[in-house]
C-alpha positions in Angstrom: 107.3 70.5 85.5 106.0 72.5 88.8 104.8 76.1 88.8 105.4 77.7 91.7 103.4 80.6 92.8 105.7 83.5 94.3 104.4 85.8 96.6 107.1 89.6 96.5 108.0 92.1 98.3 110.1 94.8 96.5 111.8 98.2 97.0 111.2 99.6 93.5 113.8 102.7 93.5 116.8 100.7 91.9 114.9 99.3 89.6 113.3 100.4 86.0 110.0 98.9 86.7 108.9 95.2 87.1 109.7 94.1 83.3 113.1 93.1 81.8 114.2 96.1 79.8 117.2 97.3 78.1 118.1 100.3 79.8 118.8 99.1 83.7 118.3 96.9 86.1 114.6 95.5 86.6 112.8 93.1 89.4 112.0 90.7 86.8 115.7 90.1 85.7 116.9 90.3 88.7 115.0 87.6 90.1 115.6 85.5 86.7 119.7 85.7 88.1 118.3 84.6 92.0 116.5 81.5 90.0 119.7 80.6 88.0 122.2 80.6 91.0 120.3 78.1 93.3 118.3 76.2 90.4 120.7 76.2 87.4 118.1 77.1 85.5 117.3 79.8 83.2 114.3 80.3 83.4 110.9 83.1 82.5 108.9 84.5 85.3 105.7 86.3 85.0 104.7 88.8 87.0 100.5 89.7 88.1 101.6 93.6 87.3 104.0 95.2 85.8 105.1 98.2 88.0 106.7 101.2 86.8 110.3 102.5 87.9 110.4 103.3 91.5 107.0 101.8 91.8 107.0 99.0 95.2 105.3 96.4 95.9 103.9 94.2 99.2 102.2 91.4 97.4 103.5 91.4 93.8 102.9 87.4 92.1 104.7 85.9 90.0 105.0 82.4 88.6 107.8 80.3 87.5 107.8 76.8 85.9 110.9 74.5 87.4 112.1 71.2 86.1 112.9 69.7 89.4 110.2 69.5 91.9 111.5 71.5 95.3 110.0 71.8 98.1 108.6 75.5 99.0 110.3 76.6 102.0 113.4 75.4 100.1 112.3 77.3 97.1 111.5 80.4 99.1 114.5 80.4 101.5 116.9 79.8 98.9 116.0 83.0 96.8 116.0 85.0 99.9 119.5 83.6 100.1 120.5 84.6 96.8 119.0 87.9 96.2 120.5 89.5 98.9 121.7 92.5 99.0 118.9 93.4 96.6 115.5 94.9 98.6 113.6 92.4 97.3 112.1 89.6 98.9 110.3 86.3 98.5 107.6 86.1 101.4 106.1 82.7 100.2 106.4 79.9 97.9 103.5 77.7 96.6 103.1 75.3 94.0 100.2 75.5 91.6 98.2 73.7 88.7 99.7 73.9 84.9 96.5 76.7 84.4 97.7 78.9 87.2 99.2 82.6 85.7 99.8 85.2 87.5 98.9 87.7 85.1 95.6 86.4 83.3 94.3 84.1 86.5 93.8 87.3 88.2 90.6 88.4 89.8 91.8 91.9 91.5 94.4 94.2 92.0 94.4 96.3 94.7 97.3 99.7 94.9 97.9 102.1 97.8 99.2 105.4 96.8 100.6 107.4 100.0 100.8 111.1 100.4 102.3 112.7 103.0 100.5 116.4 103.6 103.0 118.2 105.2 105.4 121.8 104.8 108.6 119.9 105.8 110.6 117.9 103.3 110.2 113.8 104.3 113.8 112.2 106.0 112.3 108.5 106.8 109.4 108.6 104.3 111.9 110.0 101.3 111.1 107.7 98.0 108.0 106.0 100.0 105.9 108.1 99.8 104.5 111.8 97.5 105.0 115.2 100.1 102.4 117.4 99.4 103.5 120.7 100.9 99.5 122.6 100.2 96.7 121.8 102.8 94.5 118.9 101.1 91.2 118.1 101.6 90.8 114.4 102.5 86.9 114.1 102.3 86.9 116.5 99.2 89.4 114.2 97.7 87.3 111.1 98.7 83.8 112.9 97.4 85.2 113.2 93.7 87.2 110.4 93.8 83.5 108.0 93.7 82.5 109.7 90.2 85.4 107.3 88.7 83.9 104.4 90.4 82.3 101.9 87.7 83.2 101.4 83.6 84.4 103.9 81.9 86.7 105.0 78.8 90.1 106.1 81.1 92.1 108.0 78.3 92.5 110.7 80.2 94.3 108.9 83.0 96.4 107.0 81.2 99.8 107.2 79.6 100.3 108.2 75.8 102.5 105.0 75.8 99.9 103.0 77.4 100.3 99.7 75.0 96.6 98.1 76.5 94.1 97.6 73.5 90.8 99.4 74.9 90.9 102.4 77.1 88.0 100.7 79.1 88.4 99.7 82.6 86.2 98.6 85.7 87.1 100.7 88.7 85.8 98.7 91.9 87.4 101.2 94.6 88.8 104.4 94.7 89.0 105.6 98.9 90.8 108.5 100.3 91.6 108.9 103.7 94.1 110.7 106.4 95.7 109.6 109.6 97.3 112.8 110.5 99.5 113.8 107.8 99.7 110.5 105.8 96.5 110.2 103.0 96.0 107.0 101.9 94.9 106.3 98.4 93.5 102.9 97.6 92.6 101.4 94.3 91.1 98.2 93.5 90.1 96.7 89.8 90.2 93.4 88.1 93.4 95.4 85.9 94.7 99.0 85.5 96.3 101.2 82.4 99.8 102.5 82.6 100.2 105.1 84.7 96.1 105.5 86.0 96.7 105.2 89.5 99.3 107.7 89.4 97.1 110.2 86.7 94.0 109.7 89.4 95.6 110.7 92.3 97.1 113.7 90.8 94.2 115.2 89.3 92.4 113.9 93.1 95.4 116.5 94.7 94.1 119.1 92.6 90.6 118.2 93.9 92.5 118.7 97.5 94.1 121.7 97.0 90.9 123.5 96.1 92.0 123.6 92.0 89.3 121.1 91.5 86.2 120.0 92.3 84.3 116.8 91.8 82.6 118.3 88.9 85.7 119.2 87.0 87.2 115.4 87.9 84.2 114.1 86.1 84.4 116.3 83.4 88.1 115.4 82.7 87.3 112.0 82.4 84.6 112.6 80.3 86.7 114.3 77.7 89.0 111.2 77.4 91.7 113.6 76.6 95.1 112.9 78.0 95.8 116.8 78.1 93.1 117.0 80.6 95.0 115.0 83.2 96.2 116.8 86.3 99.4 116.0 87.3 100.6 112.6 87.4 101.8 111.9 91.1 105.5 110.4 91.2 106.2 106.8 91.6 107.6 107.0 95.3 104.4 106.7 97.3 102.5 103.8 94.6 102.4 100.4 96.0 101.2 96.9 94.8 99.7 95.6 97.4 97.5 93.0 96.7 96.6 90.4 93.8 93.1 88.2 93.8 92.5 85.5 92.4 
């Protein structure tokens, strides 16, 4: 039976996250339905990260195990054939060993957040990106961001439904940096809690807005205390971008 490696791209607005859940429409079921209509097969795909509602994604993974052994342009084409009109899309197919997962084979994962620091509402950038209306402070916001850098007990940015086992994550990157009025907000780490990237770039806008300095961003993760978070930015400007493995 072949496992096929799927390399996504997703829109996340219409959707209620990555997983398969009860109360809408996800990316994971609605690929499930592009599988069935050109395989005839019903079938369970696993995802590298499970994205929030309204979260996107440039490089999501997933794999999927198929009875019949298809070639991977065929594979790839035919579920950009079927999941039209849906924004999402299969950039690459490619077949890989029984061991291969997409979730627990994974090395990295590497986010984007995107702010746009500007007084006038977005038009084109509306649900891709977080306006910020206050002046922010790019190098501030990069200064503070490096005292999350390395292992430490993330309670404080993660969600109070957060399901992971351990609070305890590895931080590899945290960079903050502006082209004009876009700030770009990139995260690396081998895996993430629910909702961290989003909890670290708000309590980083504080930083920006001069509510916070890089003193008081360390302190708040030292207290692990969830009530210490700053605001947790929206989904609109979080991307996946990248998976390692």
């Amino acid at each position: 039976m072949p496992r096929y490696k799927l390399l996504i791209e997703y829109d996340g607005a219409p959707y209620v996250g990555w997983q398969s859940q009860a109360n809408g429409a996800s990316v994971q079921d609605t690929l499930t339905a592009a599988i069935a209509a050109f395989s005839g097969e019903t079938v369970t795909i696993q995802g590298a990260g499970r994205t929030d509602a309204g979260v996107h994604a440039l490089g999501q993974v997933a794999h999927v195990d198929l009875n019949k052994d298809w070639d991977t342009d065929v594979v790839r084409d035919a579920l950009t054939a079927q999941l039209r009109p849906h924004p999402i899309a299969v950039l690459a197919a490619e077949k890989m060993p029984d061991g291969f997962d997409a979730r627990f084979s994974a090395l990295r994962r590497h986010y984007l957040y995107r702010i746009i620091n500007r007084r006038a509402d977005l038009a084109i950038e509306r649900g891709r990106a977080w306006r910020v209306a206050r002046p922010l402070d790019a190098e501030a916001m990069h200064e503070a961001a490096q005292r999350l850098i390395g292992k430490h007990d993330f309670t404080t940015f993660r969600s109070s439904e957060c399901q992971a086992k351990s609070p305890l994550r590895t931080l590899d990157r945290l960079d903050v940096t502006r082209d004009g009025a876009a700030l770009r907000v990139t995260a690396t780490a081998r895996s993430f809690l629910h909702n961290q990237v989003r909890s670290m770039v708000g309590s980083l806008v504080y930083v920006g807005e001069g509510r916070w300095d890089a003193d008081d961003l360390a302190a708040a993760l030292a207290a692990c205390d969830r009530s210490r978070c700053g605001v947790v930015a929206p989904p609109d400007g979080l991307y996946l971008v990248k998976v390692d493995y």
